[in-house]
N, C-alpha and C positions, 0 to 999 in steps of 0.2 A: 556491463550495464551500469550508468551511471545512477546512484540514490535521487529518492525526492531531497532528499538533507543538500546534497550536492551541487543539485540541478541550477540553485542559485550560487553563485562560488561565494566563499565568507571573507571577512573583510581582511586587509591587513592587519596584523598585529598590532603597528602603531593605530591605525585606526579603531580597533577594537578597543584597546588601553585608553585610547580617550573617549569612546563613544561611553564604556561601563563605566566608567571612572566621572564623568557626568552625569551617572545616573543616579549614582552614592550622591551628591551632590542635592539631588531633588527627594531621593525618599531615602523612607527606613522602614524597618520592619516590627512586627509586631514582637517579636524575641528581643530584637534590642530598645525596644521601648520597657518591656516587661524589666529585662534586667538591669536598665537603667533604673527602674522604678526600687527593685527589690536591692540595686548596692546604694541608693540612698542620692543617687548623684545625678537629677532629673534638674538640666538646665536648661528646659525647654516647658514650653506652655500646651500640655495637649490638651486638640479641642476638638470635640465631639460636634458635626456643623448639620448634623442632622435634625429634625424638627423637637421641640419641647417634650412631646407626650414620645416620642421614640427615644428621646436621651432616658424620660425619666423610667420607662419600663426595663431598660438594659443601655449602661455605658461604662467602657475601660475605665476601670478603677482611676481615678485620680484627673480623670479628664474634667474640665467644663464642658460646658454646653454653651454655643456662639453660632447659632447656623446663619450659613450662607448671607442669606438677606439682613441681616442684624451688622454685617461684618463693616462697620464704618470710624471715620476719624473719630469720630464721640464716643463709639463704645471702645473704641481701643487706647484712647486718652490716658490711662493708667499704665499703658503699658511702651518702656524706652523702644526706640526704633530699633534698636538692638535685639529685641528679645525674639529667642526663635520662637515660631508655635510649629507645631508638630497635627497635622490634619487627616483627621479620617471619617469616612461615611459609613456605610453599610457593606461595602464590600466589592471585591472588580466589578461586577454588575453594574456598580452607579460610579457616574463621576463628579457626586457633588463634592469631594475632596477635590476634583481637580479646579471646580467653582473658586471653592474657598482657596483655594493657591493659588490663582487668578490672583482674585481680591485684595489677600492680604499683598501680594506681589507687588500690586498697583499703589495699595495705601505705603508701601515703603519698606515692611517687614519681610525679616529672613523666613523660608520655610519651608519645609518637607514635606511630604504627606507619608503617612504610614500607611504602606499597602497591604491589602486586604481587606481594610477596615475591618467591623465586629466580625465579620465572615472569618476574615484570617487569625483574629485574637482566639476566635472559639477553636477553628481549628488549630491550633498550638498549642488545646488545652487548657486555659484562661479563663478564669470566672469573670462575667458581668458585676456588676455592683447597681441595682436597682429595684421594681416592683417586683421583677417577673423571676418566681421560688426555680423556675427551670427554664433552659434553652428553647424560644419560641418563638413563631416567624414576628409577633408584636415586638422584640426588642430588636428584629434585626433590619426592621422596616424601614425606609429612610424618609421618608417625609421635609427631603430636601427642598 
């Protein structure tokens, strides 16, 4: 008896090699944003694209705050076509990370998203930096 795993046959190997291998490409994760953060070597712009009052109750240390609809040639003006940002929301649940990688996509900038948004930063263990003294559905709202 063949598995449910099976039931679809999996890809070639070369195929595989570059299907995961493009996906390093589009994101990263909440551990290697964290230790990028903690060896000092963050050459990236992370940004928090969820609404004002949800960055300000809970948002990844060192992130701004630039949601979605904000995301234009004007407010980006400061910043070289080169500069990566690094995007995340609230968590798999939402995709306004994937908005905002749209967006910036479109205006010309390189970009990632950091999967899991605050959902996956908390689960890694990660403190928020903001209002809210402990882990509460108000910081992990998205308000995209």
């Amino acid at each position: 008896m063949t598995s449910l795993v099976r039931e679809v046959p999996a890809a070639p190997s070369d195929i595989a090699l570059e299907h995961f291998s493009r996906r390093l490409s589009f994101e990263t994760d909440c551990s290697d944003v964290h230790a990028s953060q903690q060896a000092g070597s963050v050459d990236f712009v992370l940004v928090d694209v969820r609404g004002p009052l949800a960055y300000e109750r809970g948002h990844v240390p060192g992130a701004i705050n630039l949601p979605t609809r904000t995301l234009t040639t004007q407010a980006l003006a400061a910043y070289a076509k080169t500069t990566l940002f690094v995007v995340y929301c609230a968590g798999p649940h939402c995709n306004g990370a994937n908005k905002a990688a749209v967006r910036l996509a479109t205006l010309g900038y390189p970009v990632k998203e950091m999967i899991g948004g605050i959902m996956g930063w908390l689960d890694e263990g990660f403190r928020l930096t903001g209002s809210v003294e402990r882990v509460a559905d108000e910081a992990i709202s998205c308000d995209c």
